[in-house]
C-alpha positions as CSV (number, residue, x, y, z in Angstrom):
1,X,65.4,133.8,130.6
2,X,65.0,132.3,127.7
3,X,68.2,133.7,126.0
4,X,70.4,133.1,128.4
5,X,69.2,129.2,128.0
6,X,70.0,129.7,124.4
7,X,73.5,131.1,124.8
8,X,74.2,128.0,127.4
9,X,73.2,125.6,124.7
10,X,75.2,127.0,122.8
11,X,78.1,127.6,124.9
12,X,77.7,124.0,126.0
13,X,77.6,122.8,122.4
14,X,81.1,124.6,121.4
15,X,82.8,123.7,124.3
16,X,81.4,120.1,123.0
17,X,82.5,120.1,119.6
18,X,86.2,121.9,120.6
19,X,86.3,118.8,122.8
20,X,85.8,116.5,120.1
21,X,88.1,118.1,117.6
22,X,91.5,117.6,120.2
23,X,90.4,114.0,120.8
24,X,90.2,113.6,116.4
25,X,93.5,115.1,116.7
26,X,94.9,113.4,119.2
27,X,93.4,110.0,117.1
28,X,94.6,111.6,113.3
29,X,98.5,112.0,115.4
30,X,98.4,108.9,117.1
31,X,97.9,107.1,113.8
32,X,100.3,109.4,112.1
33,X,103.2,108.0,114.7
34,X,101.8,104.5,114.5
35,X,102.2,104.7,110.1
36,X,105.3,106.2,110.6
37,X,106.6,103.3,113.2
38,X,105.4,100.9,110.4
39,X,107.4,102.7,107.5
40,X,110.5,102.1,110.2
41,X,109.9,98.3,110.9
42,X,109.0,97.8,106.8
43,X,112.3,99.1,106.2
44,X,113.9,96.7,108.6
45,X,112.6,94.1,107.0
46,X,113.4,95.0,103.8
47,X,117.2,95.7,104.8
48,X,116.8,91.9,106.3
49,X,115.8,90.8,103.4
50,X,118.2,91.9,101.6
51,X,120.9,90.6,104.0
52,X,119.3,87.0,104.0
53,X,119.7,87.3,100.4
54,X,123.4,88.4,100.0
55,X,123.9,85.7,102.9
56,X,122.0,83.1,100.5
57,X,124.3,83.9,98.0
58,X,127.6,83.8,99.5
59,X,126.7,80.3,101.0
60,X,124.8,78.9,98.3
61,X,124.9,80.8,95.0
62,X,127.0,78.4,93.6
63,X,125.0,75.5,94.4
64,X,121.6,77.2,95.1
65,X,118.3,74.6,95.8
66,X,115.9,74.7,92.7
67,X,113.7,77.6,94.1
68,X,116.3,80.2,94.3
69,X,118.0,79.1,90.9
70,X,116.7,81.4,88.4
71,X,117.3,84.4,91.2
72,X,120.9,83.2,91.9
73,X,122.1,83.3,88.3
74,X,120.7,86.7,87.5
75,X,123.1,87.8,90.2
76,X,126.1,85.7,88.6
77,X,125.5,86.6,85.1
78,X,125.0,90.6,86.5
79,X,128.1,90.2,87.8
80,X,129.8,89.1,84.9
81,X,128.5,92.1,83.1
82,X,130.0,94.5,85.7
83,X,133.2,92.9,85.8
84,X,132.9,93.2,81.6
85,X,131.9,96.8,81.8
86,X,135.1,97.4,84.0
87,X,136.9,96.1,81.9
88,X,136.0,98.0,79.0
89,X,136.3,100.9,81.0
90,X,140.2,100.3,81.7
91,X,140.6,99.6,77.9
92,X,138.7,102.9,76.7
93,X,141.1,105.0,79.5
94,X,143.9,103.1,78.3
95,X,143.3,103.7,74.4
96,X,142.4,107.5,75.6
97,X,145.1,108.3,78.1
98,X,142.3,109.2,80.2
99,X,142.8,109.2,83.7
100,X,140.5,108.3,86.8
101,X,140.3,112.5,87.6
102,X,139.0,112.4,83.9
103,X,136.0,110.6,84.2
104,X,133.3,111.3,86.6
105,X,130.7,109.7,87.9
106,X,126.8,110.4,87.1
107,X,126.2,111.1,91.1
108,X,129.0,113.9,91.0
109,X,127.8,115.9,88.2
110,X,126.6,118.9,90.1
111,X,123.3,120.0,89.8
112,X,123.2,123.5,88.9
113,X,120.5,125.9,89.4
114,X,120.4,129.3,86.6
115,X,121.0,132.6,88.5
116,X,118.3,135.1,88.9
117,X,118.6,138.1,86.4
118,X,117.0,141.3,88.1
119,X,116.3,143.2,85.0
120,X,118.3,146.6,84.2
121,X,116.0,148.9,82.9
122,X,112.6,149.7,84.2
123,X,110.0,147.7,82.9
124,X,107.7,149.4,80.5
125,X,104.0,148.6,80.8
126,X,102.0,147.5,78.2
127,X,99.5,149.4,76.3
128,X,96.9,147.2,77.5
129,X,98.0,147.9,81.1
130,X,97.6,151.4,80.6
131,X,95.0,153.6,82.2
132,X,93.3,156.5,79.9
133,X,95.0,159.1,82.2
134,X,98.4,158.4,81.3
């Protein structure tokens, strides 16, 4: 009798712990959803962010209050570099003859992969590989 009170225990103490590992994972993928939810909203904010900011800007980047001073003129003077890069840009195509189908872009350049060379010839071993038989 005394086995069969073992093997309950026993029984009784799997079924247990099998009962406890699906509520862990039923915890660890409730908290997976919840991080990934937050990741979501954390992005929304960031895009808002960065709407406020070109709104900012637009309104007031002229004339911006003290705090956002320094902020607003990185964005003018970064401007004024763009619009000087594109400029030089026209006056290298125009010295070149080069033409817009000429130039490409760093995001176009393809990224190519090198093919797979099967070899040929069988592969010899090496004299180390080799067992005293052959």
């Amino acid at each position: 009798m005394a086995l069969f009170d073992n093997l309950d225990s026993i029984k009784d103490r799997a079924i247990d712990l099998a009962q406890t590992g699906v509520a862990k994972s039923k915890q660890l993928a409730e908290i997976a959803k919840l991080k990934t939810a937050n990741l979501g909203e954390e992005d929304a904010i960031k895009k808002a962010y960065i709407e406020i900011g070109k709104l900012y800007y637009a309104e007031r980047g002229m004339a911006p209050e003290a705090a956002y001073e320094a902020l607003c003129q990185k964005i003018t003077a970064a401007k004024v570099n763009i619009e000087e890069n594109k400029s030089r840009i026209e006056e290298i195509k125009t010295e070149g003859n080069i033409v817009d189908a000429e130039t490409v872009c760093v995001e176009e350049i393809p990224v190519v992969t090198p093919p797979v060379v099967e070899p040929t010839a069988p592969v010899e071993p090496l004299a180390e590989d080799k067992t005293p038989e052959e």
